[in-house]
Backbone as JSON Lines, residues from 0, in Angstrom:
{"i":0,"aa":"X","n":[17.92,-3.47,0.14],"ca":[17.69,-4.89,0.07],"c":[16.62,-5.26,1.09]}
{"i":1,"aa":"X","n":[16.02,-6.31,0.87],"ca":[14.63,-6.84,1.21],"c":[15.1,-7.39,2.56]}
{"i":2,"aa":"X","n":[14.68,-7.47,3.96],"ca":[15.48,-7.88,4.97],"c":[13.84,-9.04,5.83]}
{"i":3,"aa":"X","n":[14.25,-10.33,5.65],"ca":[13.26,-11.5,6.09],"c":[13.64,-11.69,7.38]}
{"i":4,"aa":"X","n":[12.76,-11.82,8.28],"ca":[12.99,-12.4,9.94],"c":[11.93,-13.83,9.87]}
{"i":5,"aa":"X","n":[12.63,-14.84,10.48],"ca":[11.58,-16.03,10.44],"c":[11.24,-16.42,12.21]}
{"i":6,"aa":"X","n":[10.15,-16.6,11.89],"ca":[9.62,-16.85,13.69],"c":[8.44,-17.69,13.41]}
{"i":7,"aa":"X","n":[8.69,-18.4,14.58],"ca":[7.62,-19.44,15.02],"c":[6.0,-19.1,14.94]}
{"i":8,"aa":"X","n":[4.89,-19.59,14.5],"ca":[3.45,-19.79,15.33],"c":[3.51,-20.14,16.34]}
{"i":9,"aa":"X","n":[3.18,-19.66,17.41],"ca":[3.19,-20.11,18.8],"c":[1.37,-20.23,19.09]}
{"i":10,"aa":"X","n":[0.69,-20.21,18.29],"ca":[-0.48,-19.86,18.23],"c":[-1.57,-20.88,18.17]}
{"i":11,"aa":"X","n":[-1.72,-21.65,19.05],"ca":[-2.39,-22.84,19.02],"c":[-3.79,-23.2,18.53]}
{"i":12,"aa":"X","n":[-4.16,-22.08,18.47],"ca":[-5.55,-21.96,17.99],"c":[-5.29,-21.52,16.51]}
{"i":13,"aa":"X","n":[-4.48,-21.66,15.99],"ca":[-4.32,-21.02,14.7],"c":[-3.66,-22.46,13.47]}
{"i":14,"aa":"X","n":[-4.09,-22.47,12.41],"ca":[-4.29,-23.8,11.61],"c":[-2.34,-24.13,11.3]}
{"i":15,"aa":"X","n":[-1.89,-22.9,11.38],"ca":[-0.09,-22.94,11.2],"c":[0.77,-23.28,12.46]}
{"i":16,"aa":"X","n":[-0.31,-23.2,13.51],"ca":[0.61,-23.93,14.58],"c":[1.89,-24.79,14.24]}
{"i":17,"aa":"X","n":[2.94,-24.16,15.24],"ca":[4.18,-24.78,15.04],"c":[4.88,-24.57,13.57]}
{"i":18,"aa":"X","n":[4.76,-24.1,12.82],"ca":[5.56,-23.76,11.36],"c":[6.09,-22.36,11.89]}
{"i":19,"aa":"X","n":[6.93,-22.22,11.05],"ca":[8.12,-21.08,10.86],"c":[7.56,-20.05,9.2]}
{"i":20,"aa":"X","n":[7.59,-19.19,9.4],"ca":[7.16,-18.42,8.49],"c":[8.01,-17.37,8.89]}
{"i":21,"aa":"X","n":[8.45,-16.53,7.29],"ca":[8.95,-15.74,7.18],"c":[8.08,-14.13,6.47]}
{"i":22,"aa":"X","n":[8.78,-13.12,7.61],"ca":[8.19,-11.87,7.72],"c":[9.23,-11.16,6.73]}
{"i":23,"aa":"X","n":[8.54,-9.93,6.62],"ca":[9.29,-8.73,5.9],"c":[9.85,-8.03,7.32]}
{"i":24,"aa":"X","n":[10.59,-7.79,7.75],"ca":[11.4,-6.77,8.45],"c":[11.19,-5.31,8.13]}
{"i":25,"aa":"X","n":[10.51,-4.25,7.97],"ca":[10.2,-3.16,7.76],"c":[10.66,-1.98,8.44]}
{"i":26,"aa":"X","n":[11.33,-1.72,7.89],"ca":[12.34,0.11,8.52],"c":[11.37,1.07,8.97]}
{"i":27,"aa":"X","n":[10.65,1.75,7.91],"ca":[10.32,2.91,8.25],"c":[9.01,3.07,7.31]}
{"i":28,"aa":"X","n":[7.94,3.79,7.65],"ca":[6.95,4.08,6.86],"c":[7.47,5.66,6.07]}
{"i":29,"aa":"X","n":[7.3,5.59,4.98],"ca":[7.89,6.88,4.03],"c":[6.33,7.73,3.52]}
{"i":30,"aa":"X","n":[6.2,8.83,4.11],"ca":[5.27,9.98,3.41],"c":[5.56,10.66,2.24]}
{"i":31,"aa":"X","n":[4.42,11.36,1.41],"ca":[4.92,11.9,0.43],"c":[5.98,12.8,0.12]}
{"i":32,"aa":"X","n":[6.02,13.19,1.27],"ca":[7.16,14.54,1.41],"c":[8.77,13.25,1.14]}
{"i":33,"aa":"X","n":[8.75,12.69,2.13],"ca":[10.17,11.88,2.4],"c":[10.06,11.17,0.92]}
{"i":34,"aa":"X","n":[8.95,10.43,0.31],"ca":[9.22,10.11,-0.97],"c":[9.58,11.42,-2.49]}
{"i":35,"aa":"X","n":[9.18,12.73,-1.77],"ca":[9.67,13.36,-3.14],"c":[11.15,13.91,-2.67]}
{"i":36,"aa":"X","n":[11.59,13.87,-1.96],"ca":[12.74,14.06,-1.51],"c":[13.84,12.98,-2.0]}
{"i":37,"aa":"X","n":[13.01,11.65,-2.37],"ca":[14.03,10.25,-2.5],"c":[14.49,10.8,-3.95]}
{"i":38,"aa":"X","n":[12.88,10.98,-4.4],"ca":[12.84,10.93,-6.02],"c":[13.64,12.11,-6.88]}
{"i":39,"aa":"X","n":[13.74,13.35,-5.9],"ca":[14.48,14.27,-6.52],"c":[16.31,13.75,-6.52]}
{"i":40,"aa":"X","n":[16.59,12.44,-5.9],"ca":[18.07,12.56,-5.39],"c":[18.29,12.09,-7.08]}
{"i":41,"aa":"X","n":[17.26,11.45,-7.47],"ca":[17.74,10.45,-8.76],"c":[17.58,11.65,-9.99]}
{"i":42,"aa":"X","n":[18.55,12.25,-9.76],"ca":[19.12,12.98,-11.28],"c":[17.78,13.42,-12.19]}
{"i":43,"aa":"X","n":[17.09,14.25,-11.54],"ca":[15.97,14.58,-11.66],"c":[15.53,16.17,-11.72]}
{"i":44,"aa":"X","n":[15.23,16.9,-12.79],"ca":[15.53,18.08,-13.15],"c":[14.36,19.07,-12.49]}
{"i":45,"aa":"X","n":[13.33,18.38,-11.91],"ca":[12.26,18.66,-10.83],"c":[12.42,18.87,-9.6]}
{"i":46,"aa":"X","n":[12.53,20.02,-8.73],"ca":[12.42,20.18,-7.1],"c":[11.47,19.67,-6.12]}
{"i":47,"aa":"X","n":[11.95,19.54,-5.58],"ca":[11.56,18.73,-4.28],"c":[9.69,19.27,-4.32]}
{"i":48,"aa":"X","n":[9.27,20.53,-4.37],"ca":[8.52,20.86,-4.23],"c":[7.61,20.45,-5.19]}
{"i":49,"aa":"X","n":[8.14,20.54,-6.47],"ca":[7.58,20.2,-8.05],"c":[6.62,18.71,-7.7]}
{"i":50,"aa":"X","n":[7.58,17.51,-7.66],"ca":[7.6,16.25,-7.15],"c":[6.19,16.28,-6.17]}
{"i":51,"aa":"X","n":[6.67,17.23,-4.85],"ca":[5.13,17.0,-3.59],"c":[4.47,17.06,-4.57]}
{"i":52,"aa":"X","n":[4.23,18.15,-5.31],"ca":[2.66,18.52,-5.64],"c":[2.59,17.97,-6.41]}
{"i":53,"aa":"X","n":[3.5,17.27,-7.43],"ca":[2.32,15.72,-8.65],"c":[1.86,14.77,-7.84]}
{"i":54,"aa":"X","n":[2.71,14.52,-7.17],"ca":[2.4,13.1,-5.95],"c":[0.96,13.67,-5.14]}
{"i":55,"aa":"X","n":[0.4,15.17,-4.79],"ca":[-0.36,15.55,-4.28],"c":[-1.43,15.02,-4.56]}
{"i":56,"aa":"X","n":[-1.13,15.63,-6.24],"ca":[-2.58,15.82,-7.34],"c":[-2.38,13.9,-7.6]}
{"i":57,"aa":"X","n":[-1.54,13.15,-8.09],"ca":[-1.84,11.99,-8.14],"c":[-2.47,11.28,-6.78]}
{"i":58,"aa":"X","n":[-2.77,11.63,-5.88],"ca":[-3.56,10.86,-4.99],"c":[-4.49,11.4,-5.09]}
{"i":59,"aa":"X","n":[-5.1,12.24,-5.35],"ca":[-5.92,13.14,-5.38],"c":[-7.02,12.77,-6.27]}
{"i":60,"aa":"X","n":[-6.25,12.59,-7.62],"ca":[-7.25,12.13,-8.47],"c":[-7.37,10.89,-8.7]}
{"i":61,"aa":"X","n":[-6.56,10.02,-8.04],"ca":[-6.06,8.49,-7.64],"c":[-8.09,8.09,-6.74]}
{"i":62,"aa":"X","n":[-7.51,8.9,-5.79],"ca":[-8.83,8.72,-5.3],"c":[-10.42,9.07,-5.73]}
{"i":63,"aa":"X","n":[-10.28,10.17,-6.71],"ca":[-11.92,10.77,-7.25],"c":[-11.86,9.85,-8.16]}
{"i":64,"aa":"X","n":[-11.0,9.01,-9.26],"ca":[-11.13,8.06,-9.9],"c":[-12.02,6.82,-9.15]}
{"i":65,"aa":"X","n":[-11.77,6.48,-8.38],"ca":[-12.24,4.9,-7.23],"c":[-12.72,5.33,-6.81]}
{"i":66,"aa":"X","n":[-13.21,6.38,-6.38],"ca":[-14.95,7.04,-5.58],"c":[-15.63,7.07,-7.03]}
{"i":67,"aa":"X","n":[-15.49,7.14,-8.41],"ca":[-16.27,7.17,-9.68],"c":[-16.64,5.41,-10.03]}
{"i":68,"aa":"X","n":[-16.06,4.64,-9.0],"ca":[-16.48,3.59,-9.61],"c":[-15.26,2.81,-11.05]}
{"i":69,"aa":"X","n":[-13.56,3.84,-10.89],"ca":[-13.21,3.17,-11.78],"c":[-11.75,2.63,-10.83]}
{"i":70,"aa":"X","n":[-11.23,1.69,-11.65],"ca":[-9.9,0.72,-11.48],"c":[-8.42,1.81,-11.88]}
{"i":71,"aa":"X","n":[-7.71,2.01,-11.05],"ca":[-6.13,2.84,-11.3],"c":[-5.32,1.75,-11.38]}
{"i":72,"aa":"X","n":[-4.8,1.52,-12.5],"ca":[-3.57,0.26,-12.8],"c":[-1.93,0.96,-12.66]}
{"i":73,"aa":"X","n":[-0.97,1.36,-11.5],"ca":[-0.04,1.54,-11.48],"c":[1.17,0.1,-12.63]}
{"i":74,"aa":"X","n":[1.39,0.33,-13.35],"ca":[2.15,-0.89,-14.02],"c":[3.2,-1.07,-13.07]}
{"i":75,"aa":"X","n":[3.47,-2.26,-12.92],"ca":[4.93,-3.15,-11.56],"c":[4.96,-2.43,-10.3]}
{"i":76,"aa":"X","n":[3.77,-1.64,-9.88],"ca":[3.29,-1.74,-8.54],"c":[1.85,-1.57,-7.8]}
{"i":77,"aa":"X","n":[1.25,-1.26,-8.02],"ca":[-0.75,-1.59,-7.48],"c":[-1.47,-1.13,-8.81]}
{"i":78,"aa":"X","n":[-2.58,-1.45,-8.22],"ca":[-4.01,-1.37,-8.54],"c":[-4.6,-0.87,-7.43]}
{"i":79,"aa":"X","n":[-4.79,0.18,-7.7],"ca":[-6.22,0.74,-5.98],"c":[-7.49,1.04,-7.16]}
{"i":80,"aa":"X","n":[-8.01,0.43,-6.61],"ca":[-9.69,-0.05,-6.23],"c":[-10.46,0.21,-4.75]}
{"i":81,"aa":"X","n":[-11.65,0.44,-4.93],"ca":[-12.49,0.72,-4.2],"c":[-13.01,-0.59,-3.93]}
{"i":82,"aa":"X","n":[-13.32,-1.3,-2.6],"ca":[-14.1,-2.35,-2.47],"c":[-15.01,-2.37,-0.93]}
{"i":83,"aa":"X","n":[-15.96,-3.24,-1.23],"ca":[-16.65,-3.66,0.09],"c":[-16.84,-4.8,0.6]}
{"i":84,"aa":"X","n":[-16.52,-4.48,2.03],"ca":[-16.76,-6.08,3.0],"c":[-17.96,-6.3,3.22]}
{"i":85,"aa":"X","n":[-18.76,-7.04,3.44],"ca":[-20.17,-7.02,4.28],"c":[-20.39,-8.83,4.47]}
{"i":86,"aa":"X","n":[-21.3,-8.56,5.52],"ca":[-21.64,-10.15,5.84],"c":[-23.12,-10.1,5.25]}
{"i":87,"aa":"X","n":[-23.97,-11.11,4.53],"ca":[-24.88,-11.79,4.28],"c":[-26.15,-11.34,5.26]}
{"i":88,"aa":"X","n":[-26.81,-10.99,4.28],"ca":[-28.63,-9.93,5.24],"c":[-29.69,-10.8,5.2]}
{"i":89,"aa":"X","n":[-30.14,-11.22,6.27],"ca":[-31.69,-12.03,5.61],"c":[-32.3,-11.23,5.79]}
{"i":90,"aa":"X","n":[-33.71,-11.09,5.15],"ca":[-34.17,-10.54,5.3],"c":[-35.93,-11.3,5.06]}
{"i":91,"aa":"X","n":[-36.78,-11.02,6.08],"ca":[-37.87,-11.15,6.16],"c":[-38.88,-11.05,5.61]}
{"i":92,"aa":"X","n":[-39.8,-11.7,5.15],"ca":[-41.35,-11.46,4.3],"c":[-42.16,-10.74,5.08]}
């Protein structure tokens, strides 16, 4: 279950001054290893090891996909895309 902590802006320089906003509370960061370990508990006819290495090769090619210039649509959880920040160049005659 999803666990919310709410705390103040104390931040005076900041446009939310004084409001209460609510955070995500966050346990633990999970690696691929600790995630194929979750995924094998769920009645899953694949070993632990099986699991690392799709999860390997799916980042893998997760990523040579978005270095090609294309969009990865996970359905009911991301989209990774490749993008860029930059600030505005003048540039001179």
């Amino acid at each position: 279950m999803l666990e919310l902590n709410i705390s103040k802006n104390n931040n005076q320089l900041n446009a939310g001054y004084g409001k209460y906003y609510a955070r995500v509370e966050y346990k633990e960061t999970l690696g691929i290893d600790e995630m194929a370990k979750h995924m094998a508990q769920h009645n899953t006819p694949f070993s632990v090891g099986t699991i690392t290495g799709i999860l390997r090769d799916f980042v893998d090619c997760t990523r040579e996909l978005c270095l090609s210039g294309n969009t990865v649509k996970i359905d009911d959880l991301a989209i990774f895309k490749c993008s860029v920040d930059a600030n505005g160049l003048t540039l001179s005659n």
